[in-house]
C-alpha positions, 0 to 999 in steps of 0.5 A, spaced: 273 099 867 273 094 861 267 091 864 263 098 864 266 099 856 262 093 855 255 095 858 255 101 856 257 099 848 251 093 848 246 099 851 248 104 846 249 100 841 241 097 842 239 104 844 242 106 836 238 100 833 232 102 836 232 109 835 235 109 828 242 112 829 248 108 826 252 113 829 250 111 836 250 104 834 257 104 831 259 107 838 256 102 842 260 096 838 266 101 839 267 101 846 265 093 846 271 093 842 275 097 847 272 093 852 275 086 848 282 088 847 283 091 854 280 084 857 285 081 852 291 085 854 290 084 862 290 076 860 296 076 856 300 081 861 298 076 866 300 069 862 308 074 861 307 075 868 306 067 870 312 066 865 318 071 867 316 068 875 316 061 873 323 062 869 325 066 875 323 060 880 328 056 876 334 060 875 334 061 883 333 054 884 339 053 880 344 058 883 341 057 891 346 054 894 343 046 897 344 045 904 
């Protein structure tokens, strides 16, 4: 969905330039901003994510039981 934000904002916010209206200028660059925050909330998600797997890999390769 972000990737659509981002496209959409650049068309309006183009659009907003060529026909004088600020209003849908600054819509366009709002929906770029969205569009920024989403994709950064996404990585920082994943890198948490990759995190608490790894702690995890090693707690249970503490507590297994070696052969």
């Amino acid at each position: 969905m972000s990737a659509s934000d981002d496209i959409k904002g650049k068309v309006e916010e183009a659009a907003g330039k060529v026909l004088g209206k600020k209003d849908l200028e600054a819509k366009g660059k709002l929906d770029q901003i969205k569009s920024n925050i989403e994709d950064g909330v996404e990585k920082a998600k994943d890198t948490v994510g990759d995190a608490v797997n790894d702690v995890l890999d090693k707690v249970k390769d503490k507590t297994e039981p070696k052969d």
